[in-house]
MMTF fields as JSON, N, C-alpha, C and O atoms, coordinates in Angstrom:
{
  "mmtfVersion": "1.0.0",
  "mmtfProducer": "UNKNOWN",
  "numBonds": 395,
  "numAtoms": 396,
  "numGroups": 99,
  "numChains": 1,
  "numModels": 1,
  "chainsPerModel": [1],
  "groupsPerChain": [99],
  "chainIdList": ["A"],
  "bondAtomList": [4, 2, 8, 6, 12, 10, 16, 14, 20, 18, 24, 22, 28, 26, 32, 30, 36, 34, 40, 38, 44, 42, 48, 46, 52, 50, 56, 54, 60, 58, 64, 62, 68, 66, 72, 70, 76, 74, 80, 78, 84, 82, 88, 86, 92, 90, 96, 94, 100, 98, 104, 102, 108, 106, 112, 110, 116, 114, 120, 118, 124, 122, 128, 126, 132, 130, 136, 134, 140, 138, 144, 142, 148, 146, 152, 150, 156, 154, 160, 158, 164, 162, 168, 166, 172, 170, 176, 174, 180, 178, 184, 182, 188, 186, 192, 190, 196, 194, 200, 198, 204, 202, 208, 206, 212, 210, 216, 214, 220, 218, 224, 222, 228, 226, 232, 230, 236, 234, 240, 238, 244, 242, 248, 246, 252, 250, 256, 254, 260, 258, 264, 262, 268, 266, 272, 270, 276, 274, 280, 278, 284, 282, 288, 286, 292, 290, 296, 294, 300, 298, 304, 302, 308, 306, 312, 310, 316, 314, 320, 318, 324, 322, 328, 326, 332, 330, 336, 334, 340, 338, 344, 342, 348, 346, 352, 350, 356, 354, 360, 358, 364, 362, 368, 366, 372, 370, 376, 374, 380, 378, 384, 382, 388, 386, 392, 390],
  "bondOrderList": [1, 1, 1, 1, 1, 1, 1, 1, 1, 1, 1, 1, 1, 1, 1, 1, 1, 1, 1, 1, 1, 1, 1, 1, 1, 1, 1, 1, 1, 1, 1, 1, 1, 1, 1, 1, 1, 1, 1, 1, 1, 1, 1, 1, 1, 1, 1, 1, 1, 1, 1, 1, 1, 1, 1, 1, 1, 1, 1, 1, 1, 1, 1, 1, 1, 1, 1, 1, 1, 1, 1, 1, 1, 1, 1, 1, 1, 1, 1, 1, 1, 1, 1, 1, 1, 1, 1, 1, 1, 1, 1, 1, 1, 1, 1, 1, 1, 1],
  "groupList": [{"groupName": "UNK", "atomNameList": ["N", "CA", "C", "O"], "elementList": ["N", "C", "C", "O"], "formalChargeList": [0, 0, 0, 0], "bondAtomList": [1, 0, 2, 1, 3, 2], "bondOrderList": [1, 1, 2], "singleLetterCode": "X", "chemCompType": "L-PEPTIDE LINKING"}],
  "groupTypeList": [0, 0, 0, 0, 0, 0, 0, 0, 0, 0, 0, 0, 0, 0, 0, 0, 0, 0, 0, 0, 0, 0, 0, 0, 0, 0, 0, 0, 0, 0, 0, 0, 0, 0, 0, 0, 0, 0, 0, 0, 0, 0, 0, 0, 0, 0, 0, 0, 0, 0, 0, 0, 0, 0, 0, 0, 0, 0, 0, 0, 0, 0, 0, 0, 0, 0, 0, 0, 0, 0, 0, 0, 0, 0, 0, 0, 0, 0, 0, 0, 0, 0, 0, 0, 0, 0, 0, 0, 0, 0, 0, 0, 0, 0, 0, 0, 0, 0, 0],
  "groupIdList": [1, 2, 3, 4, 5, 6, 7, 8, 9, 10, 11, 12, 13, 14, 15, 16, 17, 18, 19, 20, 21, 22, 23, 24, 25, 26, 27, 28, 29, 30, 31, 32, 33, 34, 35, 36, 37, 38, 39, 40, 41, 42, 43, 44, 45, 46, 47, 48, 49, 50, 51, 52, 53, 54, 55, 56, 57, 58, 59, 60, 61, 62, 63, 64, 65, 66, 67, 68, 69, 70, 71, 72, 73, 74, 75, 76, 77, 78, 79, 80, 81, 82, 83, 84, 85, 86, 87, 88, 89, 90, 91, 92, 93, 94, 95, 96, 97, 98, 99],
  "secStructList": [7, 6, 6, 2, 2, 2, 2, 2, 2, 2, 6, 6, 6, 6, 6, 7, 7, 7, 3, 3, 3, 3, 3, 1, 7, 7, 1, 2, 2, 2, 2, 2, 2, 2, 6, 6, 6, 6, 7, 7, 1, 3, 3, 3, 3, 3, 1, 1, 1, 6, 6, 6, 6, 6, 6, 6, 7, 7, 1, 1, 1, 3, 3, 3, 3, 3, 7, 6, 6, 1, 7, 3, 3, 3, 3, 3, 3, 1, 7, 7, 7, 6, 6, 1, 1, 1, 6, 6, 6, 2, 2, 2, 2, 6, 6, 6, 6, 6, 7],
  "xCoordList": [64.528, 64.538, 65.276, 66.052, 65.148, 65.736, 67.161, 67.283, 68.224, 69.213, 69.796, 70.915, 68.998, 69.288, 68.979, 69.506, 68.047, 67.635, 69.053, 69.469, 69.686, 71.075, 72.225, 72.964, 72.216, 73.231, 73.125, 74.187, 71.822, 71.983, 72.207, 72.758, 71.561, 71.867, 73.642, 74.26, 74.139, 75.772, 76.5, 77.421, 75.917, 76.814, 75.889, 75.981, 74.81, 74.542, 75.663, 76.645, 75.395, 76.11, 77.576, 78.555, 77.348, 78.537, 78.105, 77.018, 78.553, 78.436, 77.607, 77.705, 76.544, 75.936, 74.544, 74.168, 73.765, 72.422, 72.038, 72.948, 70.873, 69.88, 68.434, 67.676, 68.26, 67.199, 65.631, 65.452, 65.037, 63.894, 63.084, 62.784, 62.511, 61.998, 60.679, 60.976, 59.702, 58.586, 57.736, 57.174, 57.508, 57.209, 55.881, 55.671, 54.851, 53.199, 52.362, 51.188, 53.168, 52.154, 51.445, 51.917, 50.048, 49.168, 50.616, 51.713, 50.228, 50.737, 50.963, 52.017, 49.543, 49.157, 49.49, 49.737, 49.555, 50.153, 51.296, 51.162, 52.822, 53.631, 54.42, 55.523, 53.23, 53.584, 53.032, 53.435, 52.249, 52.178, 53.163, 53.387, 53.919, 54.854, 55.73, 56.177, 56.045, 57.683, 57.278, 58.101, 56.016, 56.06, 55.739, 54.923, 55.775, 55.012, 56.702, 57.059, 57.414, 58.564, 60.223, 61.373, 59.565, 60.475, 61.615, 62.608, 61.44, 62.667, 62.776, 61.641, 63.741, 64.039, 64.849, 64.983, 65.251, 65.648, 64.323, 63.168, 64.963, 63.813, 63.217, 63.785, 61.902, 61.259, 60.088, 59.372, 60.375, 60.148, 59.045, 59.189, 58.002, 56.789, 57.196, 57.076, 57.74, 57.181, 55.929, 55.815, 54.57, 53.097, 53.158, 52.612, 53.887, 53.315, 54.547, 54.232, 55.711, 56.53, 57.45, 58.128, 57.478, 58.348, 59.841, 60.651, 60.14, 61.098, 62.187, 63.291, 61.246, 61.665, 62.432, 63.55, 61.047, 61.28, 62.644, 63.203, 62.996, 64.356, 65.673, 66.741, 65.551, 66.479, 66.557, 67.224, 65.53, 65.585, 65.69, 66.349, 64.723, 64.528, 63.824, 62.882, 64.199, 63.121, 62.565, 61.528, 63.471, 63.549, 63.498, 63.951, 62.778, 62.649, 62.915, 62.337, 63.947, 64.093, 66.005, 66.867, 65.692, 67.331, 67.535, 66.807, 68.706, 69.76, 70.47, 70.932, 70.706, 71.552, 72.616, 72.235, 74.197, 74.813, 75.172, 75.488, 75.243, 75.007, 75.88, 75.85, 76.887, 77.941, 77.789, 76.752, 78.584, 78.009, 77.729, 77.287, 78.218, 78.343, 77.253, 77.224, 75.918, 74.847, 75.359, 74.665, 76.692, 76.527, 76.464, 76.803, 75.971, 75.379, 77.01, 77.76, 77.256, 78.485, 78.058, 78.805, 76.722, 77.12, 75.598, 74.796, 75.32, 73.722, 73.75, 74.639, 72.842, 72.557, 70.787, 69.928, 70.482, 69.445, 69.234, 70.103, 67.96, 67.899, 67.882, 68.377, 67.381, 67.863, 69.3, 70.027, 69.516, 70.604, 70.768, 70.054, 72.017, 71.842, 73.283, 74.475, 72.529, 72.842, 74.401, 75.244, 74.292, 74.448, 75.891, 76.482, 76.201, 77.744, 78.606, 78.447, 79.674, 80.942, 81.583, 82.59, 81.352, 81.812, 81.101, 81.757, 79.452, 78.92, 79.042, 78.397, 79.74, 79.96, 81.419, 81.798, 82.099, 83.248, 83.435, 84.082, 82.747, 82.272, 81.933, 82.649, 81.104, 80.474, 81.072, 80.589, 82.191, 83.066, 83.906, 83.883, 84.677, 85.472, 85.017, 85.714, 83.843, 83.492, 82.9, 82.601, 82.813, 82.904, 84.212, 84.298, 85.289, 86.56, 86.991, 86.272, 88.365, 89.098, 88.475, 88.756, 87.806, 87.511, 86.232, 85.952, 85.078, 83.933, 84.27, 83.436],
  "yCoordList": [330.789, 329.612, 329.829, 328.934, 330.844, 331.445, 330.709, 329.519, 331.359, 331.227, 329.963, 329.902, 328.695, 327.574, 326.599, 325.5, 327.201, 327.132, 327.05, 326.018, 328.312, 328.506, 327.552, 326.942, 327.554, 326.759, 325.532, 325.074, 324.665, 323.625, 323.127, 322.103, 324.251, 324.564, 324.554, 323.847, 325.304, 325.735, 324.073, 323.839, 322.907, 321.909, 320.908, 319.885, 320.823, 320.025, 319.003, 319.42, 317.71, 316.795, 316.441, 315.752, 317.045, 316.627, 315.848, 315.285, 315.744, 314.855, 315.258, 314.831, 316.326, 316.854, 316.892, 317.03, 316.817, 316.556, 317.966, 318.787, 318.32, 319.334, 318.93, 318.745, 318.843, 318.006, 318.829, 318.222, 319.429, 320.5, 319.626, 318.602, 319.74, 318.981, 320.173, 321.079, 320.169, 320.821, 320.346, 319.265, 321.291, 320.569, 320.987, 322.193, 320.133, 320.245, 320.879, 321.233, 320.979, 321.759, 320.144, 319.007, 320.711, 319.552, 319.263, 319.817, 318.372, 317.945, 319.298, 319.885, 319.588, 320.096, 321.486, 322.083, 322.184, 323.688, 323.207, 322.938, 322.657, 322.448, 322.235, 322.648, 321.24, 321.555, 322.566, 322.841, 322.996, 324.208, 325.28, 325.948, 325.619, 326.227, 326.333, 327.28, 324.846, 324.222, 324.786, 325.644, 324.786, 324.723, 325.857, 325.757, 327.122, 328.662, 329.394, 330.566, 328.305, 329.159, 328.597, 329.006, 327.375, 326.83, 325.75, 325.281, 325.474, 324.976, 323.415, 322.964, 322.596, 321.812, 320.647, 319.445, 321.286, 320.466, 319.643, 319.875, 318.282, 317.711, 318.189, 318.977, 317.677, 318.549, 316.928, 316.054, 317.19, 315.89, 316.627, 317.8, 315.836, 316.277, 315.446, 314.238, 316.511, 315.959, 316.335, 317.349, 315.361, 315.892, 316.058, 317.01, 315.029, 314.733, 315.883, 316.342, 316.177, 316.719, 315.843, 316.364, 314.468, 313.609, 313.663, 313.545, 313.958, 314.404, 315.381, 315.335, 316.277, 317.841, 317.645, 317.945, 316.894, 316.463, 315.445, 315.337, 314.868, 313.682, 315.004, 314.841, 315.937, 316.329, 318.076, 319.105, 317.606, 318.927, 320.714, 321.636, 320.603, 321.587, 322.539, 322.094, 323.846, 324.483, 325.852, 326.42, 326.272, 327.42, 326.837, 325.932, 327.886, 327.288, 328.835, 329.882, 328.663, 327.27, 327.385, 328.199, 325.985, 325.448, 324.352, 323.495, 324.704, 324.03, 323.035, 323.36, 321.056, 320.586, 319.696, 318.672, 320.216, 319.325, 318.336, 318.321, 316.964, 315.856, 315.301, 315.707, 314.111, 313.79, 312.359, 311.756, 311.856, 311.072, 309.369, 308.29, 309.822, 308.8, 308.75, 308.034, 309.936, 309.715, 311.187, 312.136, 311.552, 312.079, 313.734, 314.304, 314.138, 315.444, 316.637, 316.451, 317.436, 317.975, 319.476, 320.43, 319.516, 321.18, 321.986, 321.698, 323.002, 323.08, 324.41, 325.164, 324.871, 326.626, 326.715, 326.022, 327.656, 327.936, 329.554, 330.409, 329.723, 330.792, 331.355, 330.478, 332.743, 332.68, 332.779, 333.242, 332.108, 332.422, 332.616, 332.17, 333.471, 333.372, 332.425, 332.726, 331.079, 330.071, 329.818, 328.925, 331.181, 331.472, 332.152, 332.27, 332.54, 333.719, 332.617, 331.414, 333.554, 332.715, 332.43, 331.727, 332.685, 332.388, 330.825, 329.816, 330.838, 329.498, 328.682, 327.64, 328.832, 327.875, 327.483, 326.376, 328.126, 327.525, 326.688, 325.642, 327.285, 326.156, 324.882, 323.948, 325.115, 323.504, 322.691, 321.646, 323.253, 322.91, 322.335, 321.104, 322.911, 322.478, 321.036, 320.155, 321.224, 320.072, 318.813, 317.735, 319.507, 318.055, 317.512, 316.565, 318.206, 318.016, 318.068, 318.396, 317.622, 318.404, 317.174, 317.188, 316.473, 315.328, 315.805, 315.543, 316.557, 317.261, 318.546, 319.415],
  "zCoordList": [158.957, 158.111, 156.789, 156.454, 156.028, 154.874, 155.36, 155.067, 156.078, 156.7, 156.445, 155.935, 156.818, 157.22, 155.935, 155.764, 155.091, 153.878, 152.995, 152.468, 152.946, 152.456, 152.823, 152.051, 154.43, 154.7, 154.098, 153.678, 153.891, 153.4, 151.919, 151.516, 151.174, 149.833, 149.722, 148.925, 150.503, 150.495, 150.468, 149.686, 151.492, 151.485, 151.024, 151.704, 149.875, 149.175, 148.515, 147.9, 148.715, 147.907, 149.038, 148.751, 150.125, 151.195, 152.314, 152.189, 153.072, 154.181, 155.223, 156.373, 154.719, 156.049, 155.897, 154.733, 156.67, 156.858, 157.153, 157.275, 157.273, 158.059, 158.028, 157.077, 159.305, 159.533, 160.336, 161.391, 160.244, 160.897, 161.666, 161.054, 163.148, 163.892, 164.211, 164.989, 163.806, 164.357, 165.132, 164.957, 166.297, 167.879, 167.916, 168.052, 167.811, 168.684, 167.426, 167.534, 166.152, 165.676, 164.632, 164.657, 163.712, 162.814, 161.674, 161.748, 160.801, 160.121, 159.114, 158.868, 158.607, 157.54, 157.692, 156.644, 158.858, 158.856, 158.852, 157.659, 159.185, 158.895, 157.549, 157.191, 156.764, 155.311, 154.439, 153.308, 154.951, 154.484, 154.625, 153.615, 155.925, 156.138, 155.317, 154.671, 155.406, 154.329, 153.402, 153.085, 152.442, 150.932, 150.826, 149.91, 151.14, 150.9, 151.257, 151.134, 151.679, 152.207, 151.437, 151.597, 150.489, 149.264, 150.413, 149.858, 151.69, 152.563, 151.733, 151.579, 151.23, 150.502, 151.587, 151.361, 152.615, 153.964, 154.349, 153.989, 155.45, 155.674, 156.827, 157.584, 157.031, 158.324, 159.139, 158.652, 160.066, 160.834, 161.894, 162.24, 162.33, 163.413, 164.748, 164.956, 165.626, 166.873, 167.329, 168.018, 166.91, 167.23, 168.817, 169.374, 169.535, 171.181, 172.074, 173.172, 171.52, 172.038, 172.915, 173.801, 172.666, 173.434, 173.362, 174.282, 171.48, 171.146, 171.747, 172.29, 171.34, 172.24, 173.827, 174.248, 174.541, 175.983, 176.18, 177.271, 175.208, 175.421, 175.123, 175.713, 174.44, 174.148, 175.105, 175.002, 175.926, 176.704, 176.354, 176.835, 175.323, 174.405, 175.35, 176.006, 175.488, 176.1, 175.442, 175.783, 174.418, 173.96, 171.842, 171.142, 171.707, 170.106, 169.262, 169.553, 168.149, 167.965, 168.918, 169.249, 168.939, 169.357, 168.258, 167.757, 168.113, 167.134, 167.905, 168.999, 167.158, 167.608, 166.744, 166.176, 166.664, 165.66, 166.146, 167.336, 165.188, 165.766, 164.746, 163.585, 165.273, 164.363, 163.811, 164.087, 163.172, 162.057, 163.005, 162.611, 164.307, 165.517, 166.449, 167.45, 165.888, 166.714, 167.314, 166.95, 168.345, 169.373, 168.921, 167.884, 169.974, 170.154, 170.275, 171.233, 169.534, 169.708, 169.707, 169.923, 169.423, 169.982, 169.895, 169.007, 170.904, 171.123, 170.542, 170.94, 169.575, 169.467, 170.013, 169.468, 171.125, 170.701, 170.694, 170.866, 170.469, 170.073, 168.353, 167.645, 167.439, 165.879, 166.048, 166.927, 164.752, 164.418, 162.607, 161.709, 162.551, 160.82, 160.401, 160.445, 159.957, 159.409, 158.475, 158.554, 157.502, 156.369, 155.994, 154.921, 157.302, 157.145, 156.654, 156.451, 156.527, 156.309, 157.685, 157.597, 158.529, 160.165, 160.07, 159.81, 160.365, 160.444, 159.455, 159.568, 158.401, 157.177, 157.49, 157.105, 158.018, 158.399, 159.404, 159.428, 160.342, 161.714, 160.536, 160.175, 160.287, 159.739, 158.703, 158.267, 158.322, 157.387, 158.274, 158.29, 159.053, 160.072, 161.056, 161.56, 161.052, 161.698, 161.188, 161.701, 159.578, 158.803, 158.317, 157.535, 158.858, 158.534, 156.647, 155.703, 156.669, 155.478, 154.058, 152.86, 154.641, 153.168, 152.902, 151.732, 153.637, 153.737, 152.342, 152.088]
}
């Protein structure tokens, strides 16, 4: 989370979202999570896991970038570190050159 924490810090004030979907767990351990761990990204509850189930999640966490058109352009799952200059360029690149 640290990781992803950064990445979003990195493109504050641009065209990009980061959005945290937490699957099956209470409300209240979730925000607790967020707030003991400073994450400033938003964080959304799937309580029932229907979410998860539409997007065919099976492995957590999985990552999905999603373009400003709704559509789904690219799946990570598994950790990953957010934060390099490799994945900041990816995401630069794919917010294109006015990003």
């Amino acid at each position: 989370m640290p990781s992803l924490e950064n990445l979003h810090q990195h493109f504050n004030g641009k065209s990009f979202v980061l959005l945290a979907v937490d699957v099956a767990e209470k409300k209240d351990v979730v925000w607790e999570f967020v707030s003991n761990r400073g994450l400033s990204f938003k964080t959304l509850l799937d309580e029932d896991g229907q979410v998860s189930g539409r997007y065919g999640v099976r492995s957590h966490p999985t990552k999905f970038l999603i373009d400003t058109e709704g559509n789904v352009i690219g799946i990570a799952r598994g950790y990953s570190e957010w934060d390099t200059d490799e994945m900041k360029s990816l995401v630069q690149f794919l917010l294109g050159p006015k990003s």
